[in-house]
LOSE-302342 format. One line per 10 residues: number of its first residue (from 1); their letters; for each residue x negated, y negated, z of C-alpha. Coordinates in pm, 1 decimal. Each point is the difference from the previous one (the first is absolute). Example, Ala and Ser with C-alpha at 12.3 -4.5 7.8 and 13.67 -1.06 7.14 Angstrom:
! residues 2
1> as> -1230.0:450.0:780.0  -137.0:-344.0:-66.0
***
This chain:
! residues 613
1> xxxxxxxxxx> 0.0:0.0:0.0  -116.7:-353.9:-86.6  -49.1:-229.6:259.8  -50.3:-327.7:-215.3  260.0:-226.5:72.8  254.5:-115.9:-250.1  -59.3:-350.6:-214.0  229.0:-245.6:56.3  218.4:-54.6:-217.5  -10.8:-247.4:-305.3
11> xxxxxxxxxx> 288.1:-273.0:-55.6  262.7:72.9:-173.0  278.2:-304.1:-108.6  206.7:211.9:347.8  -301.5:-52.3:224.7  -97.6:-302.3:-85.5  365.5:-121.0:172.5  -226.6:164.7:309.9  -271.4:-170.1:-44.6  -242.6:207.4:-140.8
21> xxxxxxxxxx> -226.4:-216.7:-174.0  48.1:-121.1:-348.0  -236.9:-283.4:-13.6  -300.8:-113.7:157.9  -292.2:179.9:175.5  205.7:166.5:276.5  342.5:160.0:61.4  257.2:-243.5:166.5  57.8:-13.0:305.4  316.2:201.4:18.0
31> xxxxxxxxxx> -172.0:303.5:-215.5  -246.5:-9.4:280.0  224.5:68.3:251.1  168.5:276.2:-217.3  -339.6:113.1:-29.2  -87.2:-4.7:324.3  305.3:176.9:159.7  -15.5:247.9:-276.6  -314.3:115.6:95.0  -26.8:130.6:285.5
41> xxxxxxxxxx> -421.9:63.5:45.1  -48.0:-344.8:-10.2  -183.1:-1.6:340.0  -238.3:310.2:-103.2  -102.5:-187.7:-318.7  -75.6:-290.8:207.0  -190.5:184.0:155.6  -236.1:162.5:-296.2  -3.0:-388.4:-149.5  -151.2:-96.7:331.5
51> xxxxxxxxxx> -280.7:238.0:-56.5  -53.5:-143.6:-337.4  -34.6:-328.3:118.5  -221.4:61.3:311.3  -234.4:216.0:-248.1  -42.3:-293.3:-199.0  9.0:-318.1:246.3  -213.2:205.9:211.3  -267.9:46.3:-223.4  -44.9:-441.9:-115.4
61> xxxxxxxxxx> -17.9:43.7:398.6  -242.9:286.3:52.9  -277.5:-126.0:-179.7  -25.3:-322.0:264.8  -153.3:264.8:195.3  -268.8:176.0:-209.5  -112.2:-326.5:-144.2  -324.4:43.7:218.6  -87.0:308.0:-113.4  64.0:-52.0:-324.3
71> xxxxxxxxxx> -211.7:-321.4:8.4  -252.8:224.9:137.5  3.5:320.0:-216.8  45.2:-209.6:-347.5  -228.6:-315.1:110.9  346.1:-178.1:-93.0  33.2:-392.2:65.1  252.2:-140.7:190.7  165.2:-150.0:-333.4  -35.3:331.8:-131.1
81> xxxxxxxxxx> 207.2:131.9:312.9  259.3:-262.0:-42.7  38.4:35.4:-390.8  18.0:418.9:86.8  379.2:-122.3:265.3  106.4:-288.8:-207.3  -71.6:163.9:-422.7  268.4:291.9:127.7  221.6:-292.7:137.3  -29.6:-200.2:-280.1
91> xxxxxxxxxx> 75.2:267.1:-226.5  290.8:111.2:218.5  179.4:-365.8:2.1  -36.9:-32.6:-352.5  183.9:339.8:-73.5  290.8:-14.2:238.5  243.0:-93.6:-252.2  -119.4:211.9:-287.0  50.2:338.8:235.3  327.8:-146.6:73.7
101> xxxxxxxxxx> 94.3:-35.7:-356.7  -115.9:350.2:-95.8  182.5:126.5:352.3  342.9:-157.1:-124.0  -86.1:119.7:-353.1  -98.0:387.1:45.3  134.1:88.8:336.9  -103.5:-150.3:311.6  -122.1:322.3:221.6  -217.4:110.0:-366.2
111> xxxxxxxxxx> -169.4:-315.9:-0.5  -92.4:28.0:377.4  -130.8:350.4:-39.8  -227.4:-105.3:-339.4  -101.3:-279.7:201.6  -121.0:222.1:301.5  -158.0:231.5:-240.9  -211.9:-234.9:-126.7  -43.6:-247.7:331.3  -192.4:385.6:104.7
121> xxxxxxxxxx> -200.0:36.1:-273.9  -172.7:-341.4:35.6  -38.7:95.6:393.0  -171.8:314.6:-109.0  -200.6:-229.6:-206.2  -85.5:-221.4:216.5  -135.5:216.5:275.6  -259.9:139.0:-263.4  -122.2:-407.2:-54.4  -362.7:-12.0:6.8
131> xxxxxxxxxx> -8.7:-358.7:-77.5  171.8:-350.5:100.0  129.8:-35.7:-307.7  131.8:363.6:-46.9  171.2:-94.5:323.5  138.1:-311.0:-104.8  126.5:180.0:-330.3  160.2:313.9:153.8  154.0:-220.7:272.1  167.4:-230.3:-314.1
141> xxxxxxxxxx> 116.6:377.5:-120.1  164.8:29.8:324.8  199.9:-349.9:-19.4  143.9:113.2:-324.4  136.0:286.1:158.9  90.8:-86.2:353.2  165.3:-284.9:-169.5  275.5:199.9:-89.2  134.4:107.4:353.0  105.1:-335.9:196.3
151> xxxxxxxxxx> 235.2:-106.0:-297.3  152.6:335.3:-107.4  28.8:99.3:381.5  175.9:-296.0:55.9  249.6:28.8:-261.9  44.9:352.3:126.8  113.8:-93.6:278.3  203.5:-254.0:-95.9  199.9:238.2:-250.3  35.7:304.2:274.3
161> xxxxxxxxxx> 94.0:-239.4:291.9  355.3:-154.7:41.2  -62.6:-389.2:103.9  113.3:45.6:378.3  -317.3:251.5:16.7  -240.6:-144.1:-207.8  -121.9:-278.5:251.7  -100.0:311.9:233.9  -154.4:160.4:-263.8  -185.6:-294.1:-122.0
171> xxxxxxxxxx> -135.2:-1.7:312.8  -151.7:334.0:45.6  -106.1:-84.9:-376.0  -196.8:-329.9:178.8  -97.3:212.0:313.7  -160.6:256.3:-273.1  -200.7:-271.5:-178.8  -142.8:-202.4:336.8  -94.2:304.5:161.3  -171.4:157.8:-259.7
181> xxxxxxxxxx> -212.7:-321.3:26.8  -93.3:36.8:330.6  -52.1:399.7:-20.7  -225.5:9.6:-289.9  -259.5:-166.0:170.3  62.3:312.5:276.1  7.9:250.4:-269.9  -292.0:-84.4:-139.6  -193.7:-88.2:290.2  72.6:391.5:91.2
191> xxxxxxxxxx> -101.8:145.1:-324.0  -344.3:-214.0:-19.9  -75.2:197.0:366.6  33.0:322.7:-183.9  -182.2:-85.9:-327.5  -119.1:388.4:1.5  359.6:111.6:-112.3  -51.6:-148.0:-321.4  -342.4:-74.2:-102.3  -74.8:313.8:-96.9
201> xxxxxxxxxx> 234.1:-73.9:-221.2  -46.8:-362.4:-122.7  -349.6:-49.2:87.9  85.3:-325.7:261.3  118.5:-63.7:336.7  271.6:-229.6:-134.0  151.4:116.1:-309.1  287.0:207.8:234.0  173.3:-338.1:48.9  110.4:44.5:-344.5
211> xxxxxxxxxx> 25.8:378.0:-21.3  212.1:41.2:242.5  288.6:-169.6:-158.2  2.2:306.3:-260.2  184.2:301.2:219.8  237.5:-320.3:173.7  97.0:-103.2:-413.9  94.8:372.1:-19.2  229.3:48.4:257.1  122.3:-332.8:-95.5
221> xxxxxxxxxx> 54.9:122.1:-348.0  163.4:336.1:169.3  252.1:-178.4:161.7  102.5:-251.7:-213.9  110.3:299.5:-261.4  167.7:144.7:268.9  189.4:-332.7:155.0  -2.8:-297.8:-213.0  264.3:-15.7:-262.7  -92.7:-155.4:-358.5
231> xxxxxxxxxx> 159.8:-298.0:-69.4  -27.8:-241.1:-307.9  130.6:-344.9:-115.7  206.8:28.0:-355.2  -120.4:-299.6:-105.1  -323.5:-30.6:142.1  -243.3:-343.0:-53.6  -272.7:-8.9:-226.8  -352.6:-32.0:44.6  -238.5:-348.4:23.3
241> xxxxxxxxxx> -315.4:134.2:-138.4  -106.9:-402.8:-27.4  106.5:-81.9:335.2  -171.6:289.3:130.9  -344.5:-109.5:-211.5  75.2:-371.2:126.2  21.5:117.4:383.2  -306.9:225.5:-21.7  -220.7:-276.4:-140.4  85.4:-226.4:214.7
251> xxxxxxxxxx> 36.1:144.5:339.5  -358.3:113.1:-77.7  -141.2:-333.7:-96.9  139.7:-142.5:303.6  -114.0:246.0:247.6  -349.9:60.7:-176.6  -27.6:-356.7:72.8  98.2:-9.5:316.5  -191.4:280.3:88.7  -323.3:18.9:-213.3
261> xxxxxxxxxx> -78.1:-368.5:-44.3  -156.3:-257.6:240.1  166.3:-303.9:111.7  -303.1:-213.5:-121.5  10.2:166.5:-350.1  237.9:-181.3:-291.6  45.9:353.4:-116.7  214.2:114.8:286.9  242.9:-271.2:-97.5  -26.3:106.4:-356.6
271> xxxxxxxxxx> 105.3:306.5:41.5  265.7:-117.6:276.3  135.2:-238.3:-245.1  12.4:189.4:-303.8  154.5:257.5:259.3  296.2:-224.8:103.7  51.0:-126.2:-386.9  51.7:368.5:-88.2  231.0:78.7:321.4  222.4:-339.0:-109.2
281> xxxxxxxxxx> 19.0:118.5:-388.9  111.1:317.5:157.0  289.3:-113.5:195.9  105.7:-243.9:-249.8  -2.0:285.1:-293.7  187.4:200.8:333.8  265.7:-272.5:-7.9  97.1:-10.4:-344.6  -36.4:403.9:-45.6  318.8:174.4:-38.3
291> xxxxxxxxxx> -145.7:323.6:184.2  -222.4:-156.3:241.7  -242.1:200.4:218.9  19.2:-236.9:299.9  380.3:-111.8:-38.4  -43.2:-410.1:173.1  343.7:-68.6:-24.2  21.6:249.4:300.4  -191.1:-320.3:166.2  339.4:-210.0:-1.0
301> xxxxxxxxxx> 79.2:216.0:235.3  -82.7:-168.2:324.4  41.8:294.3:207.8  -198.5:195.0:-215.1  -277.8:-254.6:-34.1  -38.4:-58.1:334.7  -35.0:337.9:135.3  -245.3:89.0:-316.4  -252.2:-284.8:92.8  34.8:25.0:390.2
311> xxxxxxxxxx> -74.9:392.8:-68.9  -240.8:-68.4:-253.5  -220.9:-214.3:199.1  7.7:233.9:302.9  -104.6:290.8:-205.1  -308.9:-259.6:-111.9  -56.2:-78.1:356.2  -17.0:401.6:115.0  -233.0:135.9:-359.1  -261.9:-233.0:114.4
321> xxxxxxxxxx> 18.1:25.4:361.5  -54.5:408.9:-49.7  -293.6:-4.4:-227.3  -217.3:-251.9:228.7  113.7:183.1:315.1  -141.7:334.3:-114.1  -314.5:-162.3:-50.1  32.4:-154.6:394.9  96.0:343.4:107.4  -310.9:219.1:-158.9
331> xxxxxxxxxx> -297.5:-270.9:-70.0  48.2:-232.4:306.4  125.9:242.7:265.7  -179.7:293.2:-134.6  344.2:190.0:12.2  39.6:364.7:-206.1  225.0:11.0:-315.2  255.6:204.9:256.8  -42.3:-242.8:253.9  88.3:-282.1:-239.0
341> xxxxxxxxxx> 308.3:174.3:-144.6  135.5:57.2:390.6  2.9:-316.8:57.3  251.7:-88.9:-287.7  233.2:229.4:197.9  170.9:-243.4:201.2  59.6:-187.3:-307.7  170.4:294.9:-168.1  202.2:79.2:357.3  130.1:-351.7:-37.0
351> xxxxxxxxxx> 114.6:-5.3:-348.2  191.4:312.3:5.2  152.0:-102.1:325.7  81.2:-336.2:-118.9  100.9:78.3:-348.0  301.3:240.9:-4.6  162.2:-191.1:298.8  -73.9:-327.1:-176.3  360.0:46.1:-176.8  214.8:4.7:322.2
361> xxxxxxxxxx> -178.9:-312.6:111.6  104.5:-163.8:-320.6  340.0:115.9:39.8  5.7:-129.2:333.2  -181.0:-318.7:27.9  -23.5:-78.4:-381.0  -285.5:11.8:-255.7  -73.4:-362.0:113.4  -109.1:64.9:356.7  -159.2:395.1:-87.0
371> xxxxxxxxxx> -239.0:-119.3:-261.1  -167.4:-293.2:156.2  -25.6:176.8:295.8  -168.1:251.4:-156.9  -237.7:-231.3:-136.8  -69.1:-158.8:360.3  -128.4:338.3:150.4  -203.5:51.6:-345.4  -134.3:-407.7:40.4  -49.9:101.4:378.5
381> xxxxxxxxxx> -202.4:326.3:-135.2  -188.9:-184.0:-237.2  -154.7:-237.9:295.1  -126.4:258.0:159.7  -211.2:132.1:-289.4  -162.1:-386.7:-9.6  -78.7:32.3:359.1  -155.3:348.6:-35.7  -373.7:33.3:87.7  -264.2:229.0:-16.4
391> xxxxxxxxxx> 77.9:156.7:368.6  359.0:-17.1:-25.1  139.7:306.6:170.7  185.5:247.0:-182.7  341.0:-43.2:198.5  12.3:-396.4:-168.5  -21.2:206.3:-355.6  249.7:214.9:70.7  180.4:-270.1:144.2  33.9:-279.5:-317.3
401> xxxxxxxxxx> 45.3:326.2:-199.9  265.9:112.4:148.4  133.3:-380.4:-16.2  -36.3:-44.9:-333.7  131.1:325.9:-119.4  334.1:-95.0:173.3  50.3:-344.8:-100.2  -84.7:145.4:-371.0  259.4:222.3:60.0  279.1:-211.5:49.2
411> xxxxxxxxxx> -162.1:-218.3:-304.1  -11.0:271.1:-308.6  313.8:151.7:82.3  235.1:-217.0:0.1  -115.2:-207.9:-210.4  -55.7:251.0:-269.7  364.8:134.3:105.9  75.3:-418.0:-69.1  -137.8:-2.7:-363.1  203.3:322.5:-85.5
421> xxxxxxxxxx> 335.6:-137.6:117.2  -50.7:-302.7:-104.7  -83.5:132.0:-388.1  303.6:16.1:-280.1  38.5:370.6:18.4  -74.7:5.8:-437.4  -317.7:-145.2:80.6  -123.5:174.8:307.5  -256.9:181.6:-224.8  -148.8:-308.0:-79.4
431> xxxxxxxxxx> 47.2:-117.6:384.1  -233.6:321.3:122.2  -215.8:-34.2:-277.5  -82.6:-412.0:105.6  25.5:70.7:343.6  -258.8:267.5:-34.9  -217.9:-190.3:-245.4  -35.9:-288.2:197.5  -78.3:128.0:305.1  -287.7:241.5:-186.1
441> xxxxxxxxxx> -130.1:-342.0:-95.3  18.4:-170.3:298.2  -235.8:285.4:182.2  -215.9:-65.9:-290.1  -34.4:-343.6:55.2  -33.8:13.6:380.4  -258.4:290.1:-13.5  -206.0:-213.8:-292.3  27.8:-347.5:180.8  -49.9:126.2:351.8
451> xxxxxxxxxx> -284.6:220.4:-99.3  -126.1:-329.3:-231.6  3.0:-201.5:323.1  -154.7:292.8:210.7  -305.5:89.5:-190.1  -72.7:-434.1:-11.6  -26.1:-37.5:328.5  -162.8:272.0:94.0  -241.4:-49.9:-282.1  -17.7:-402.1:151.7
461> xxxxxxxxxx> -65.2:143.5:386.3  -324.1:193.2:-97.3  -319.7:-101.6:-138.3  -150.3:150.1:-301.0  -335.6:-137.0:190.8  55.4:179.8:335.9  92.8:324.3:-229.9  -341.4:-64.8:-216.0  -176.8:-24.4:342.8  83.9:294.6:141.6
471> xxxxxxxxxx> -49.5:220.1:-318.4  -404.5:-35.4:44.8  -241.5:4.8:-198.6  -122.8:241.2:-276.2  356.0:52.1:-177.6  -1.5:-56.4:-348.4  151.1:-301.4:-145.0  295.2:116.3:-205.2  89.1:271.2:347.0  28.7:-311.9:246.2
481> xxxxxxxxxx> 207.8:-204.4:-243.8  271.0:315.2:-5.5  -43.5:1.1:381.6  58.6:-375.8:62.6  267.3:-30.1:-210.7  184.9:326.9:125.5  -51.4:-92.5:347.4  173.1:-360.8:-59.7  252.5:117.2:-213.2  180.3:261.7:234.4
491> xxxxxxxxxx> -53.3:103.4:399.8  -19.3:385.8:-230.2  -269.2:-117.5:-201.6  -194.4:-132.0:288.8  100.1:352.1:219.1  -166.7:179.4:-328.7  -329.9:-230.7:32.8  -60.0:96.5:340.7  67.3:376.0:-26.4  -262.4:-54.1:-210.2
501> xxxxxxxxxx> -225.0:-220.7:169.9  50.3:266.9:339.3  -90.5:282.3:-210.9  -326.5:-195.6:-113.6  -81.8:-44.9:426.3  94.6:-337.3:11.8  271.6:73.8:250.1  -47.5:-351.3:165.6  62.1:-173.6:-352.9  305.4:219.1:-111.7
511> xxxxxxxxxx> 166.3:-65.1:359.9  -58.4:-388.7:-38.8  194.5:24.7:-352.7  311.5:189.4:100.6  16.7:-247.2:277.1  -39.5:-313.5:-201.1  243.2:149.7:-259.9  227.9:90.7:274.8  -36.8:-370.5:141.5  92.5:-99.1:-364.3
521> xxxxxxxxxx> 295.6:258.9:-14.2  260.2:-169.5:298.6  24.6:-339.0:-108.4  77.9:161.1:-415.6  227.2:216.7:183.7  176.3:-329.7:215.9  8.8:-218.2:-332.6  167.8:307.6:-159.0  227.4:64.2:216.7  119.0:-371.8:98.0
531> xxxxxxxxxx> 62.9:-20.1:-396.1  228.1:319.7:60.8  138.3:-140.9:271.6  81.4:-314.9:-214.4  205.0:215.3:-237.0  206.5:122.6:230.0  71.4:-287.7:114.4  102.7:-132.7:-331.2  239.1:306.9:-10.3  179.1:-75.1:324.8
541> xxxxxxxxxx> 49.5:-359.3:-155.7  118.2:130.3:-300.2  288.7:252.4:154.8  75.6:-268.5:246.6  104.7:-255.8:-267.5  31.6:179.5:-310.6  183.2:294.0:101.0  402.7:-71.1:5.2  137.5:-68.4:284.1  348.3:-0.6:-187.8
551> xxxxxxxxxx> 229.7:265.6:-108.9  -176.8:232.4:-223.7  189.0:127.0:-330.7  142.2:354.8:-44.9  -27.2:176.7:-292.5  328.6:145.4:-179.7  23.6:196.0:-283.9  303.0:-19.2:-176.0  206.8:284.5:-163.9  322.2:-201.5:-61.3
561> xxxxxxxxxx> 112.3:-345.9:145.9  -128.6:-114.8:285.5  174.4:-112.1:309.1  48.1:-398.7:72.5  -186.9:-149.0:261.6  315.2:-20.8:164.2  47.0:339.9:100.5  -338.0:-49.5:234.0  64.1:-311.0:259.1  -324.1:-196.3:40.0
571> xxxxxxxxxx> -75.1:94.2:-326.3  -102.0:-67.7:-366.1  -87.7:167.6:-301.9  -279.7:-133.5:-147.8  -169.0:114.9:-416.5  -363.6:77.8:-68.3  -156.2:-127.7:-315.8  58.8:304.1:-174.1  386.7:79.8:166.1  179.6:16.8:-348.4
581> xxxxxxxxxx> -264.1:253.5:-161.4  -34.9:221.1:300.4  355.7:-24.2:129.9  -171.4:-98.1:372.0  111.4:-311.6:213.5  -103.3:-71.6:344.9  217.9:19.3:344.5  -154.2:-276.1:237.8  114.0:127.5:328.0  -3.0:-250.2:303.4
591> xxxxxxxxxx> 156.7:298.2:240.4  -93.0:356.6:-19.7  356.0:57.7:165.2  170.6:-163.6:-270.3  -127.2:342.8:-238.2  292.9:178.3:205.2  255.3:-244.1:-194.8  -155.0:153.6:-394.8  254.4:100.9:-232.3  -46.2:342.8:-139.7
601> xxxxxxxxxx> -154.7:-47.1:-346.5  -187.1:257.6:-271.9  -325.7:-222.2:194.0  -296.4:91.5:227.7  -110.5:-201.3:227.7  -373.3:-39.2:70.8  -1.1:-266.2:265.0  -204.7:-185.1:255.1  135.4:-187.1:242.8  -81.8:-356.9:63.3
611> xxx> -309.7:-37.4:262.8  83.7:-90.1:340.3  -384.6:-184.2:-23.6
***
């Protein structure tokens, strides 16, 4: 007997009275909830997405981790480290909307399997990297396809769930994707204390941060055959193969700039400008496209926009915060890999705590009141990591972690749960697809700038003279100019000169560098974070005046007539811009009580009441 499930069922001119969708990116919203009471393993295939998404979130995560010893196996630069997280993020941003496209096109749960397949080839790859830029190539191989999981997952859900259950399962969905952040660096961290499993195998200590993903992509694979049913759009969007050329070129202009150049060099702004030039041609060609990959006009949507950049700038804020703590956590403090990871723990404990409760909250006290909240505890979190020191006991980690993990959680949630409800239901494709985009840029951005800023000060705190000095005499000229300038470009590079100055005898000169580079290391680290601090700040501002504070709009989706705004007291009915095309208007509701008073009507209701914020 076959255990696949069944595919849902394509429109016909009968279901499309239901809702089943007959235009746009996504079903309706009252085929959703057909969908989702009609099947009834929705909660099981929640379950095997999660998987799929931890495998793949965890991984951008795990590598924060083994960046040492990969700087120290492959002689890798710090730039080369950062270009190895942010070419696979790059490269998964840019192709969010294309696997979405292809999802709606050939079946959702077969474009989420393909994608797997492939996201565990390029991990096999990678693991086998005996270079930087094998690393940084394989890892680009793994954006294109991890890149297909967040947005197809998403949809999935959003077909399978009826509305009154899809905030809930948005949230495990959210609790999925900040955890795996915080548990990849434990994952790893345990793997790179048993590199003997695998290096027989791979020839490295590291390379099982990557292989490891393989046997988790096939039970992932397993169970979505067994649990997830296909799903497809009849009249799926088209591709943007010059919007996806346009994004490419210049998200990497602008970070290579950012990251790469020097502030005192014209050519960092060269490439910075002719970054941004690109990035504006792209959303103006974006505006006037008829099958845009990033759909802007979901940016009149003040609900929408506000939760997108509040989120977006919070995910900047925690990218960059976890790539220059790892470095605190194994150069300064001298800490294992394992070590490291467990202290991301309490991070991960207060995320998932936070993040599936985060929708009663809302319920209760309003999205208003939850989110900046939130964003408090993560601002409060935050401050500690500027006051942290090179003796700071381990309880004060575990304490902002556990801080920030919680106020996160009652950030990405609900927000995220805010952009979904707060999308047309024809165009909630696109909605996942920007949502997801942006927020793959934003991490991007904040791991490129905050690194950027990092590696100058640090570089500005220690002198090339006092590194020179303590080298001695008799090394060749071209050797000491690689030593200098790796010991003032990174605290790893300046770790890596003294190994090899200790291993020469000159103990008393190698212990003199790691101390002046870890002198150089806490005020980088304070600068960093005080920048990261900044953003969240600028994200509490933003949900705090941006986000509505008035009734938000309900989506129907019309079969036949549709009821006057009489029959609901308190009430008006209210037309998108596209209400005579896709037969959807919009039921302000001032009183949630008033839904009681409804007329029976061939309509769904997917509705949110107004905030009590």
């Amino acid at each position: 007997m076959s255990h696949t499930p069944p595919e849902l069922p394509s429109p016909t001119p009968d279901s499309k009275q239901a809702g089943v969708p007959s235009h746009g990116a996504m079903p309706t919203a009252a085929g959703i909830a057909a969908q989702g009471e009609a099947y009834p393993q929705r909660w099981k295939a929640l379950s095997v997405l999660v998987v799929s998404i931890l495998v793949v979130v965890l991984d951008n995560t795990v590598l924060n981790v083994a960046l040492k010893t990969i700087q120290d196996d492959l002689g890798a630069t710090q730039d080369q480290l950062i270009w190895a997280i942010n070419g696979y993020s790059l490269v998964f941003a840019a192709l969010l909307f294309t696997w979405g496209v292809l999802g709606d096109r050939f079946g959702r749960k077969r474009i989420l399997m393909i994608g797997l397949v492939l996201f565990a080839a390029a991990s096999t790859l990678s693991a086998f990297a005996t270079s930087p830029e094998q690393l940084i190539g394989f890892r680009a191989l793994m954006g294109i396809g991890g890149a297909s999981v967040l947005p197809v997952s998403l949809a999935i859900i959003t077909v399978i769930f009826p509305p009154q259950e899809r905030g809930k399962a948005i949230g495990v969905w959210a609790a999925a994707v900040g955890g795996a952040v915080a548990l990849g660096p434990l994952l790893g961290g345990f793997l790179l204390e048993h590199p003997q499993w695998f290096h027989w195998l791979i020839g490295n200590d590291w390379g099982s941060v990557f292989l490891i993903n393989v046997p988790i992509v096939i039970a992932g694979l397993v169970g979505i055959w067994r649990l997830v049913p296909e799903s497809k759009n009849p009249h799926p969007g088209r591709l943007d193969p010059l919007g996806l050329v346009l994004s490419v070129v210049g998200m990497l202009s602008l970070v290579y700039g950012i990251q790469e150049g020097s502030w005192d060099e014209p050519s960092t702004y060269a490439y910075m400008g002719f970054g941004v030039l690109v990035i504006g041609a792209f959303l103006i060609y974006e505006a006037r496209s008829d099958h845009p990959s990033l759909d802007l006009s979901l940016f009149k949507i003040r609900s929408f926009s506000a939760a997108l950049v509040g989120v977006s700038l919070s995910f900047a804020a925690l990218s960059g915060a976890l790539v220059f703590l790892s470095f605190y956590y194994q150069d300064v403090r001298g800490w294992s890999p394992l070590q490291s990871g467990a202290l991301t723990l309490s991070f991960a404990v207060g995320q998932v705590i936070a993040a599936p409760r985060s929708s009663k909250l809302v319920a209760r006290f309003g999205a208003r009141r939850v989110i900046p909240t939130g964003l408090v505890l993560a601002i409060i979190g935050m401050f500690f990591i500027t006051q942290l020191s090179s003796t700071s006991p381990v309880w004060y980690i575990l304490l902002f972690g556990f801080i920030f993990g919680s106020g996160l959680g009652n950030v990405i949630a609900p927000a995220t749960t805010r952009m979904t409800l707060a999308t047309p239901p024809a165009r909630s494709g696109s909605g996942s697809a920007v949502q997801n985009t942006v927020r793959q840029v934003a991490a991007v951005l904040g791991v490129a700038t905050l690194s950027s800023v990092f590696s100058t000060v640090y570089s500005s705190k220690i002198s090339s003279s006092v590194v020179d000095g303590l080298l001695g005499p008799g090394m060749p000229v071209d050797a000491r100019e690689r030593a200098v300038s790796a010991a003032t470009e990174s605290i790893g590079g300046a770790y890596g000169v003294a190994d090899r100055l200790e291993a020469a005898g000159a103990t008393a000169a190698a212990d003199q560098l790691r101390l002046a580079a870890a002198d150089a290391f806490m005020p980088a680290l304070h600068t960093a974070s005080f920048i990261a601090l900044g953003l969240l700040v600028l994200a509490l501002i933003v949900f705090l005046v941006w986000l509505p504070a008035n009734a938000e709009a309900a989506s129907w989706s019309a079969g036949g007539s549709v009821a006057p705004p009489s029959v609901v007291p308190g009430g008006r009915v209210e037309a998108d811009g596209e209400a005579d095309a896709l037969h959807q208007v919009h039921l302000v509701v001032e009183d949630p009580e008033h839904l009681a008073h409804v007329d029976e009507a061939p309509l769904e209701l997917d509705v949110e009441p107004r905030d009590r914020g």
